[in-house]
C-alpha positions as CSV (number, residue, x, y, z in Angstrom):
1,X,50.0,111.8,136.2
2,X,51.6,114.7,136.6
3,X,54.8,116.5,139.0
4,X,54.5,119.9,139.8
5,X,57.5,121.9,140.9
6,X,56.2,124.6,143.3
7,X,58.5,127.5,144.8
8,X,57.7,127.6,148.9
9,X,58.0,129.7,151.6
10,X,58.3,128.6,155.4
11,X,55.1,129.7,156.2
12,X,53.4,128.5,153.1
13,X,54.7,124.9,154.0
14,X,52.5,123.7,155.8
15,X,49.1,125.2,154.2
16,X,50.3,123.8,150.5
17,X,50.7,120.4,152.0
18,X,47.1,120.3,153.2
19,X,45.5,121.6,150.1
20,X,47.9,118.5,148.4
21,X,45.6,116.2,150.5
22,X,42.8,117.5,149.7
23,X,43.5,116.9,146.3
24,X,45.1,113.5,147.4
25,X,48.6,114.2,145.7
26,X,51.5,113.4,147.4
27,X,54.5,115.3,148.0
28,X,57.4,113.9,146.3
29,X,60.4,116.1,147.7
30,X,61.0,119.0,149.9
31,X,63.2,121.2,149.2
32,X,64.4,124.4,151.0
33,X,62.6,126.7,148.5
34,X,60.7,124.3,146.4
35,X,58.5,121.3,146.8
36,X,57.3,118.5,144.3
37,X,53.8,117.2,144.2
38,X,52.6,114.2,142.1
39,X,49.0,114.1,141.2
40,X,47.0,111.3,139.6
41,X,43.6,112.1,138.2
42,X,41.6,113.9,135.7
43,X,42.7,117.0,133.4
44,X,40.0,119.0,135.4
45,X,41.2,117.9,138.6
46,X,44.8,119.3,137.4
47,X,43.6,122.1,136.6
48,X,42.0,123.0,139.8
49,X,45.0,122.6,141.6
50,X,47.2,124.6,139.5
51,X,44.9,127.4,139.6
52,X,45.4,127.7,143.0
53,X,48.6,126.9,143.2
54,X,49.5,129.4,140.3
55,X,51.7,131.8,141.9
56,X,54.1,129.0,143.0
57,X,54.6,126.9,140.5
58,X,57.4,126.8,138.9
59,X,57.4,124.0,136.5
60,X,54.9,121.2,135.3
61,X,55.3,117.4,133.8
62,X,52.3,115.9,132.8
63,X,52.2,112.7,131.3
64,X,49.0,111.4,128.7
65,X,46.2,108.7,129.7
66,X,47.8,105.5,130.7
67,X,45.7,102.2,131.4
68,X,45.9,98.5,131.5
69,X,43.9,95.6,131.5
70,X,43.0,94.2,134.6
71,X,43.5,90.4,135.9
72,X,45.6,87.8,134.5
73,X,45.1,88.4,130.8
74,X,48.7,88.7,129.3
75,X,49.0,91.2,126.3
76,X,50.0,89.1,123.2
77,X,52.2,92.2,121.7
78,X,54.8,90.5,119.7
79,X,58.9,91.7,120.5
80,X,60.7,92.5,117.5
């Protein structure tokens, strides 16, 4: 998962928000200089987008691999 903090122009708007979609993040806020995408995927994934979005970004929070076991199973981690 990660959040990317991008600086925007008017006209770049609209052409950021498709390449978001094509890299199936979502945008998280709008701004009226800045925009926030969240991504889920792989590293390299990432890091295609951020190289083309380089010149706009103005701040990244990525966190590590996160999973879970599917189905009903119940983790059996004791609370201290």
């Amino acid at each position: 998962l990660a959040l990317i903090k991008l600086s925007v122009a008017n006209g770049k708007r609209a052409e950021i928000i498709q390449l978001a979609e094509v890299f199936g993040a979502k945008v998280m806020d709008v701004g009226t200089n800045t925009m926030v995408l969240e991504l889920c995927g792989s590293e390299s994934k990432l890091e295609d987008l951020t190289n083309l979005l380089e010149e706009n970004i103005i701040e990244i929070a990525k966190s590590g691999l996160v999973s879970m076991e599917r189905g009903k199973k119940i983790s059996t981690t004791k609370k201290v």
